[in-house]
C-alpha positions, 0 to 999 in steps of 0.5 A, a space after each residue: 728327974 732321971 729322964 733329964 740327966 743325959 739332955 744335961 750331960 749332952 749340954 754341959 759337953 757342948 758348952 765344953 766343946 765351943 770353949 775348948 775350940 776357941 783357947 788358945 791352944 786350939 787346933 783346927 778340926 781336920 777338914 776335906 777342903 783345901 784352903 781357899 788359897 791353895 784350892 786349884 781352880 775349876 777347869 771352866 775357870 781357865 782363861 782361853 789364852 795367855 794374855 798378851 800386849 797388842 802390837 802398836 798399831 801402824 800409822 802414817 799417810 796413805 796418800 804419801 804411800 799411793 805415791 811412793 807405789 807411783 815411783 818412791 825414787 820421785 816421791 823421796 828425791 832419791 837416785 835410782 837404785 844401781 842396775 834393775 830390781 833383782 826380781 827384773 830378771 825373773 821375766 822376759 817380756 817387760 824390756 825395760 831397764 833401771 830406775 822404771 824397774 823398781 817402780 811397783 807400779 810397773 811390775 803391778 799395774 795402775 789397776 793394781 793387778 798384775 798379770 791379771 790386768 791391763 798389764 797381762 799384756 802389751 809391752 809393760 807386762 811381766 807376769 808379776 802378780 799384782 797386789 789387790 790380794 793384800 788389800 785388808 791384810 794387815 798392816 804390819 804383815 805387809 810392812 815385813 813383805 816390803 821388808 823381805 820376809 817372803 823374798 830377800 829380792 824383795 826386801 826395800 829397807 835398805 832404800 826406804 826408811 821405816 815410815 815410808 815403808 809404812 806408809 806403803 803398807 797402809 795404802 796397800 791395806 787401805 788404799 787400793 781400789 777395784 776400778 776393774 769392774 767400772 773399766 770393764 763395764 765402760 769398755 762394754 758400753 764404748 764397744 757398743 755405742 762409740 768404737 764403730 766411729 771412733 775405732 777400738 781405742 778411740 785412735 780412729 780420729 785425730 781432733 788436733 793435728 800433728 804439732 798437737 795430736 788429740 785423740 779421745 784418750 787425750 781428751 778423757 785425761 786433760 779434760 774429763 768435764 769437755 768428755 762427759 758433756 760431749 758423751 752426753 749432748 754430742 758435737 756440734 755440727 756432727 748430726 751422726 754423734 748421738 746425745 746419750 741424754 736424748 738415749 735415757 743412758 744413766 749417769 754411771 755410764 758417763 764415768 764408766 765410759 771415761 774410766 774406760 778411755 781414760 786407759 786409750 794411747 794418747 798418741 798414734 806415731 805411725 798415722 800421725 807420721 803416715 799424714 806428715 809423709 802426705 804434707 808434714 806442713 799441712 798437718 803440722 798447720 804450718 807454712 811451706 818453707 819459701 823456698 823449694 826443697 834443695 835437692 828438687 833441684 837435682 832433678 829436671 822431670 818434675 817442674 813443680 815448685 813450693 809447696 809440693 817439693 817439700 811433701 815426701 810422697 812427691 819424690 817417693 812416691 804413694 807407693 812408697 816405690 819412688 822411681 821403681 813404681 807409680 811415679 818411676 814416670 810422668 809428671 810426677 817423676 823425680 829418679 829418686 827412691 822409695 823408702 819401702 827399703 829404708 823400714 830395715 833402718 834403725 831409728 837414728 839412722 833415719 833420724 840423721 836422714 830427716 834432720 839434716 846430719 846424713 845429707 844437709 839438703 835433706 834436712 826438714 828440721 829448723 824454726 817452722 819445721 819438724 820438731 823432735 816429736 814429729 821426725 819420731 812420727 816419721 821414724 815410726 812410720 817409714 819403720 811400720 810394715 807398708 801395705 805391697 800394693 802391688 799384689 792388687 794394684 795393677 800398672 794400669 790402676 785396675 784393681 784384682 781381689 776387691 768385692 765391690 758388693 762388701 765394698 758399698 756396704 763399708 762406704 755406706 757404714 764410714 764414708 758416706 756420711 762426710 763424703 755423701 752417698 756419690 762420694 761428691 761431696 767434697 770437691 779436692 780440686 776445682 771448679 775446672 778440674 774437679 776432683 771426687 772420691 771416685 776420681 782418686 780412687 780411678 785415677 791413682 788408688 795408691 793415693 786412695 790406699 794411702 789416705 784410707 789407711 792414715 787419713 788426710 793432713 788437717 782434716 777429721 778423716 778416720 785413719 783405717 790402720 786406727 779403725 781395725 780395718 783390714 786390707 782386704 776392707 781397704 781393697 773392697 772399699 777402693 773396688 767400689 770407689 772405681 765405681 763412683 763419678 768421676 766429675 
């Protein structure tokens, strides 16, 4: 049994060892780990950021915001802030002053682009970046923009409240669009197909008259469904517009296009007023006043009556020379000036001169006469350069500098197709004293110049100065005319 011996006093000191661990007055055995609350966490074990509470999210009304972009003075019927936007006076080139200047539209465009789009030139422009470039951004980031944080000149909170700032902010975020790509790929298509007849921007052609112009410009924007189904079957009567269906042209082209003219001026002061000085009551559609024009009465030369006392061209002549020029004799002779020298003028000069105010029997304003709209045609147009035609229109009507070769190939390509291949097709007299294409332009080419540069009163006639024509087109053009016969 002597073997066993230490097996037992290994037992017994075991058994000794657990009760003694666990009385009362026992210590913990001392250890290498920390408790497990004391223990610092694994380095894998550290979060990757502080966490924070998000920011409320924005919210409002985008389409409130697209308005206020518009004009926010409109939109939340304030009275436009005092004198210009501080940033105004940054630029030059943009002339306009007060409430128009704090317009955001104005300094970043319809397109959203600022110098970088359709007011990158022309009388609106300001060099101002446009906005496309906070699209997506966040909300909150824009709002402290319009608040000032990257410019105090540019801090809007002291006239918008906190929610229409807001809702600017969501419309530039979430509201803004790249129409560039549909209106460049319009312009392309219109470049191609349309400009030939309708000039570069769609000013060639007059469809209403002076009382209510109509361009195509006016016609993409108060009825864009009459646009779309005239590009796509044409015009009736009118065999030289093509029907884009017959064409195979694609749908997206149609809206492409109407993008596109829908940007066109929708008035032309100048040719409107160019026709109202050939015969304002022809192309206002109205009648001639009943009686003669007062101050033809002044004159003994002329011995015309009605109608023709009241046209401008019949005292101041086509040449805009009056007595020192075509009409300074013959039948057509009244002793009264031109108004080539009237174009230095200002506009309420000449305004007082059309209704009356400088000289009562000057006056071709009243019930059935010139409205406001169309005396501003008239303004326009004595102010815009006059083409000299003495430099090419000799006393005896021969004409110098014209190449009739070029000049065929231009009345084939505009003229040809309303007036024929003779220019006969249109008899302007009658019977007796019939009077053509080639018989104006023989017989008073001041007239033709006139008519070619602005149209005819009344008449879908192109006006040249709306067409990209040149004078030396013009010139070329009425060298070949002389040509054509004369009855």
């Amino acid at each position: 049994m002597a073997h066993r011996i230490p097996l037992l006093f290994i037992l017994v000191g075991l058994a000794l060892f657990v009760f003694a661990a666990c009385g009362p007055s026992a210590t913990s055995a001392p250890t290498t780990e920390l408790p497990a609350a004391t223990q610092k966490p694994l380095v894998t074990d550290v979060p990757t950021a502080i966490a924070t509470e998000a920011p409320p999210a924005l919210t409002g009304d985008i389409s409130r915001g697209g308005r206020l972009y518009d004009e926010w003075v409109e939109e939340l019927d304030l009275a436009p802030p005092e004198g210009n936007q501080p940033l105004w006076a940054t630029q030059t080139t943009n002339t306009r002053s007060g409430g128009v200047t704090w317009r955001c539209k104005e300094c970043h465009g319809w397109d959203y682009m600022g110098a970088e789009g359709a007011y990158g030139s022309g009388s609106h422009k300001t060099g101002f970046v446009g906005v496309m470039g906070v699209s997506g951004k966040d909300p909150s980031e824009i709002l402290g923009i319009l608040k000032g944080s990257t410019s105090d000149k540019h801090d809007f909170s002291a006239y918008m409240d906190d929610q229409a700032l807001t809702d600017m902010a969501l419309f530039l975020s979430g509201g803004l669009i790249d129409s560039s790509s549909m209106v460049n790929a319009g312009k392309t298509f219109f470049n191609d197909t349309c400009q030939e007849c309708h000039g570069p921007q769609g000013m060639g052609i007059n469809f209403g008259n002076s009382t209510e112009p109509e361009y195509q410009g006016n016609v993409a924007v108060a009825n864009p469904l009459e646009f779309i189904h005239k590009m796509r079957f044409g015009q009736p009567g009118v065999a030289d517009m093509p029907s884009l269906v017959d064409d195979g042209v694609d749908d997206n082209v149609y809206t492409d296009v109407l993008a596109y003219v829908a940007t066109f001026p929708t008035s032309s002061p100048i040719s409107e007023g160019g026709v109202m000085y050939d015969n304002w009551m022809e192309a206002m559609g109205v009648d001639a006043p009943a009686v003669d024009q007062p101050l033809f009465g002044t004159q003994t030369t002329n011995t015309r009556t009605g109608e023709d006392t009241w046209r401008c061209k019949e005292c101041h002549g086509w040449d805009y020379l009056g007595v020192d020029g075509a009409y300074g004799s013959g039948s057509h002779k009244t002793g009264f000036k031109g108004i080539s020298e009237s174009s230095s003028m200002s506009a309420e000069d000449l305004t007082a001169w059309l209704n009356g105010t400088n000289n009562p029997d000057h006056n071709f304003t009243g019930e059935g006469m010139m409205g406001d709209a169309q005396v501003q045609m008239m303004v326009a147009y004595i102010q815009s350069e006059k083409i000299d035609s003495s430099a090419f229109i000799k006393a005896d009507k021969t004409v110098t500098g014209g190449n009739a070769e070029n000049g065929a190939e231009f009345f084939g390509t505009a003229c040809a197709y309303c007036h024929g291949e003779d220019g006969k097709t249109h008899n302007f007299g009658n019977e007796a004293e019939p009077e053509y294409v080639g018989t104006v332009a023989a017989d008073n080419p001041w007239e033709f110049v006139h008519k070619v540069s602005f149209g005819h009163p009344g008449a879908i006639m192109p006006a040249g100065i709306n067409m990209g024509w040149t004078l030396q087109d013009i010139l070329d053009l009425l060298t070949y005319s002389q040509f054509l016969p004369l009855k």
